[in-house]
Each structure stands twice: as C-alpha cells, then as structure tokens.
MIROFI-950401 format. One record per atom (N, C-alpha, C): residue in three letters; x, y, z negated; atom name; residue number from 1. Coordinates in pm, whole numbers. Each point is the difference from the previous one (the first is absolute). Layout:
<pts>
- res/c1/c2/c3/atom/n
- Ala/X/Y/Z/CA/NUM
...
</pts>
This chain:
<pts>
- res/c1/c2/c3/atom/n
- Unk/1019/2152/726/N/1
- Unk/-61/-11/130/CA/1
- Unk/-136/-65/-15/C/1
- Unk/-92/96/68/N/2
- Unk/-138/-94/-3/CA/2
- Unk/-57/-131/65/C/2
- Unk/-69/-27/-14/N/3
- Unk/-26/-179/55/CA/3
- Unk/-121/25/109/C/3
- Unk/-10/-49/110/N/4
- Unk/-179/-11/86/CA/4
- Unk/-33/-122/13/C/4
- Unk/-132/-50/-98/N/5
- Unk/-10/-167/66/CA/5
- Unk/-105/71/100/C/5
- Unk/7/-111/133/N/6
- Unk/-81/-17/130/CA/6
- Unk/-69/-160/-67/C/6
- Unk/-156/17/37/N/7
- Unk/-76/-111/-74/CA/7
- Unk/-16/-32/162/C/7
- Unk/4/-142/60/N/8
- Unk/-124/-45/104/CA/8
- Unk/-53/-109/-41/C/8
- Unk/-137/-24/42/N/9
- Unk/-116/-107/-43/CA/9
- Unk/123/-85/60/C/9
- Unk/10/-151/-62/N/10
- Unk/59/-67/48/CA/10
- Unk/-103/-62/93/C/10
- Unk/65/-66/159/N/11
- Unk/-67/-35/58/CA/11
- Unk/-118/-133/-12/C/11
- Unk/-140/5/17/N/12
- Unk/-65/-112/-40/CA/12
- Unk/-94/16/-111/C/12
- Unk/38/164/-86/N/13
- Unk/-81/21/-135/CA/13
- Unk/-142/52/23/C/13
- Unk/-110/-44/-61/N/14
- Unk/-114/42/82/CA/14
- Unk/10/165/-90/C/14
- Unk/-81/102/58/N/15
- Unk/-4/92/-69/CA/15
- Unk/-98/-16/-128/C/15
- Unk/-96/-67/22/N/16
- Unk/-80/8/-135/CA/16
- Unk/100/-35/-144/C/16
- Unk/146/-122/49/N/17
- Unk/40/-24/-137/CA/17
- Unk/93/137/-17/C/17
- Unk/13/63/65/N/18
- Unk/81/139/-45/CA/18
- Unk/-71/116/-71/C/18
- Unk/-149/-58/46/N/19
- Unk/-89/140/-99/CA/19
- Unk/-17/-92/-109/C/19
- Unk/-92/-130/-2/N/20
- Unk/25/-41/-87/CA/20
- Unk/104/5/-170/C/20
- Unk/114/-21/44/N/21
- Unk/129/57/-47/CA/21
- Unk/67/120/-19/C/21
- Unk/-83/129/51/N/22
- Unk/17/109/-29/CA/22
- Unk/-19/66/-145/C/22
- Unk/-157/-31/-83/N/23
- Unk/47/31/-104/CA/23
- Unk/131/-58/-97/C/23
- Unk/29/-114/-2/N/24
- Unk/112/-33/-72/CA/24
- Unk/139/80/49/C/24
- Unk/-23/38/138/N/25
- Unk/153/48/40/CA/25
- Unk/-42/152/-55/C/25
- Unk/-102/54/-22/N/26
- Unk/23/148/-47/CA/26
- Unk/9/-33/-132/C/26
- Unk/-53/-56/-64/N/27
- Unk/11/2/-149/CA/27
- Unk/133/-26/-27/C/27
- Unk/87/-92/85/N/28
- Unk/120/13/30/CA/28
- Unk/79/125/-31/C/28
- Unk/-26/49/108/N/29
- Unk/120/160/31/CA/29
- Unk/-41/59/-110/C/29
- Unk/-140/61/-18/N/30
- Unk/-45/81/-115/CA/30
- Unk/93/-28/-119/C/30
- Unk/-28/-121/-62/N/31
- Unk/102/-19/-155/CA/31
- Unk/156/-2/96/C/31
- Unk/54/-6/96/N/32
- Unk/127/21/18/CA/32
- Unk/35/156/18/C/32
- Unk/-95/47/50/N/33
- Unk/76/109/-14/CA/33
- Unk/-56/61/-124/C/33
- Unk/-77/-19/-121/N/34
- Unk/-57/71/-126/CA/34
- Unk/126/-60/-74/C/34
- Unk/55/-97/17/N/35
- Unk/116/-47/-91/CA/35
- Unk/141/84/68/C/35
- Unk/15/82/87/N/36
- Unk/129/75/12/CA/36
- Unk/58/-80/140/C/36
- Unk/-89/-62/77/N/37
- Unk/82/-137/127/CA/37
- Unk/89/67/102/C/37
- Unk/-29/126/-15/N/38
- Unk/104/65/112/CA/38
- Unk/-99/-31/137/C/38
- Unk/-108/-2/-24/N/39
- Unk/-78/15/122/CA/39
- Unk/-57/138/33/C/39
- Unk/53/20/114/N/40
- Unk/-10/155/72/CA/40
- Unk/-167/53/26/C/40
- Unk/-49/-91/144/N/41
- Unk/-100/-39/-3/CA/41
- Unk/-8/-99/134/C/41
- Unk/-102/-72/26/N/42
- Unk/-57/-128/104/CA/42
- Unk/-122/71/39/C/42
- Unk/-26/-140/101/N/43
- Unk/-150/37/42/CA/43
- Unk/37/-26/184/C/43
- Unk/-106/-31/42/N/44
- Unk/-13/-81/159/CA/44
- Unk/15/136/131/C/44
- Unk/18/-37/99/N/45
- Unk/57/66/108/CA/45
- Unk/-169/11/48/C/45
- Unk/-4/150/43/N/46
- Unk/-107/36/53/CA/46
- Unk/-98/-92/94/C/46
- Unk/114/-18/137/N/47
- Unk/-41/-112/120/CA/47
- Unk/123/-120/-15/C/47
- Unk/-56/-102/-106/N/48
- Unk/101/-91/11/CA/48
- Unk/1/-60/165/C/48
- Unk/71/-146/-77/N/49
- Unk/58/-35/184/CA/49
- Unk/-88/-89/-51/C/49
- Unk/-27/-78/91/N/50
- Unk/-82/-118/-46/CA/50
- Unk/-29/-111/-63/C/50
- Unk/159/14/-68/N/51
- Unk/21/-89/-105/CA/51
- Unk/-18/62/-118/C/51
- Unk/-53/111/14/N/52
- Unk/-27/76/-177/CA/52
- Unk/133/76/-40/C/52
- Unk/18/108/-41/N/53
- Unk/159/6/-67/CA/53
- Unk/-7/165/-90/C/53
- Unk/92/-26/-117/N/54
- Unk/-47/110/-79/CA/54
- Unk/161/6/-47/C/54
- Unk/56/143/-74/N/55
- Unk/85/32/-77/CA/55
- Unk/3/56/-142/C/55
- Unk/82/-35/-60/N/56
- Unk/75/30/-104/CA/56
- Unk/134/89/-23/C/56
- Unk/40/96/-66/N/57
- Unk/101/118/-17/CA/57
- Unk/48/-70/-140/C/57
- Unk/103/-51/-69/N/58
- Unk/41/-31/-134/CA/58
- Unk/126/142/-12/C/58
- Unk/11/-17/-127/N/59
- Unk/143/97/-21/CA/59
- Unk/132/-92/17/C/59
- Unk/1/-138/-1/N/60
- Unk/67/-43/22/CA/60
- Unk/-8/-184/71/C/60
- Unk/99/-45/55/N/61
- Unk/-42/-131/73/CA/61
- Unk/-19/-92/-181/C/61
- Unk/70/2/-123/N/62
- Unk/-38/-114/-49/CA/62
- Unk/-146/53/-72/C/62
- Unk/-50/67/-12/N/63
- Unk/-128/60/-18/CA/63
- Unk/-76/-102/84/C/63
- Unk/34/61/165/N/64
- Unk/-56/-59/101/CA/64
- Unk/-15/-172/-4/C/64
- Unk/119/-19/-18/N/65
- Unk/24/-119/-35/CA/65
- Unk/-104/-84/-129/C/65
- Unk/-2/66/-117/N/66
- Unk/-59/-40/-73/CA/66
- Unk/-190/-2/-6/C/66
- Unk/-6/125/100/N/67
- Unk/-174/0/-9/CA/67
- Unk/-26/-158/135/C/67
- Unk/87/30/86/N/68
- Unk/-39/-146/92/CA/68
- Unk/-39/-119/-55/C/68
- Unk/114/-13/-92/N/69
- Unk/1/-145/-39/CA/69
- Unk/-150/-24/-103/C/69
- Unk/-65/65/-45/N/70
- Unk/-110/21/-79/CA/70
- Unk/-132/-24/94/C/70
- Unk/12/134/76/N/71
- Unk/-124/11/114/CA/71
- Unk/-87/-116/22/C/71
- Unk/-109/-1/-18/N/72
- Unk/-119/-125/56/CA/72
- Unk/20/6/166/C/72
- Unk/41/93/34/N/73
- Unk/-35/1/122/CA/73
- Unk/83/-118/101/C/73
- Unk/137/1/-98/N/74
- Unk/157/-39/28/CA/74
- Unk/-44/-124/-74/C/74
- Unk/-17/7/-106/N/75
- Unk/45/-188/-108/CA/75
- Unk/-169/-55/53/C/75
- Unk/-82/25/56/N/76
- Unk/-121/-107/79/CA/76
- Unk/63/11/176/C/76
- Unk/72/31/25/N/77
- Unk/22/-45/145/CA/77
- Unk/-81/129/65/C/77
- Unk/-31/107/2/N/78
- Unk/-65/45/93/CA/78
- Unk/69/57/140/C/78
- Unk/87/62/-98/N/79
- Unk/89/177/53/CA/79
- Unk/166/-66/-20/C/79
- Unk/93/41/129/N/80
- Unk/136/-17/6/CA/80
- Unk/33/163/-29/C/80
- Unk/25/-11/-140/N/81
- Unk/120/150/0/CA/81
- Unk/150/13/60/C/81
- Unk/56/100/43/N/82
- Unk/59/29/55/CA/82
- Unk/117/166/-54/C/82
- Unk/43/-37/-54/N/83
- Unk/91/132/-81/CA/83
- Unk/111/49/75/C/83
- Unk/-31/126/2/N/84
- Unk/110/82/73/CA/84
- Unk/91/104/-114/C/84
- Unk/76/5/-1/N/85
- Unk/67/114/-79/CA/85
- Unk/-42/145/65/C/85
- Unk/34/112/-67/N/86
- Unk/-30/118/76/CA/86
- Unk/45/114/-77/C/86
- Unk/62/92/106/N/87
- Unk/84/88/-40/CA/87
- Unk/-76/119/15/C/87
- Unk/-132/-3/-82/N/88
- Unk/-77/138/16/CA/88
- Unk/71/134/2/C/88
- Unk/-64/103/45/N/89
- Unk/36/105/-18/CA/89
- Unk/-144/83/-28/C/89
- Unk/32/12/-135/N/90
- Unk/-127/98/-68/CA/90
- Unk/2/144/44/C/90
- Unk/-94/23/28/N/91
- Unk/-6/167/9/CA/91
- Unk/-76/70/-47/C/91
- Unk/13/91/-145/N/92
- Unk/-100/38/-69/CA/92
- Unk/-86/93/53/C/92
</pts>
C-alpha cells in the first residue's frame, strides 16, 4: 500500500526560512530517491491554503516514514507531515 505525506508550514514559520531551506530539502529527496527511497514523486499544491502545503506519493508508509524523519523541512521545525496510507488504484 502506498503512503501520502500532506506537508503544512507549521504555524508562525516565516516563508523566507522555507525557501531558505529549500535547497537542502531538495538535495534531500534527490539522493533519496537516486538511492532507491521509494519516493514516487512530491512537490507543492498549485493554490496552497495559506499556510503553504505540498505532497508526497511513497510506495510505502515506512519509506514514508523514513524520508520524514530525515527531511530539513521536518528535523528544523518548519513543515508538520502528515501520512495517510492509500489504497491506489493504478490505471495503466
């Protein structure tokens, strides 16, 4: 079963420390998913809400599990992840 983290700015984060912190969080995903991380793909919601908010697709929650606990975005306080399980249905 696949994994969805839901990212929101935690409340109070200015946006500059989230761009700020952006290259480290891509250089992030990049080597996680070049090392095999089971990362599907991420990336931010067209019209966030106003607290900022972006997703993630894993192949699985400890995948999911494991890219969180890494994330700059997550271990500096920015972003509350949020993991859902999910019972995709692929359709080729």
């Amino acid at each position: 079963m696949e994994c969805v983290v839901l990212y929101t700015v935690r409340e109070g984060v200015d946006r500059s420390r989230v761009m700020e912190t952006y290259p480290r969080h891509k250089a992030y995903y990049e080597a996680f998913h070049a090392d095999g991380g089971g990362l599907l793909a991420l990336g931010p919601f067209q019209d966030p809400d106003p607290g900022g908010s972006s997703m993630g697709i894993f192949t699985s929650r400890q995948e999911a599990e494991r890219f969180v606990a890494g994330d700059p975005f997550v271990t500096e306080g920015l972003a509350e992840p949020r993991l859902l399980e999910w019972n995709a249905v692929h359709l080729a």
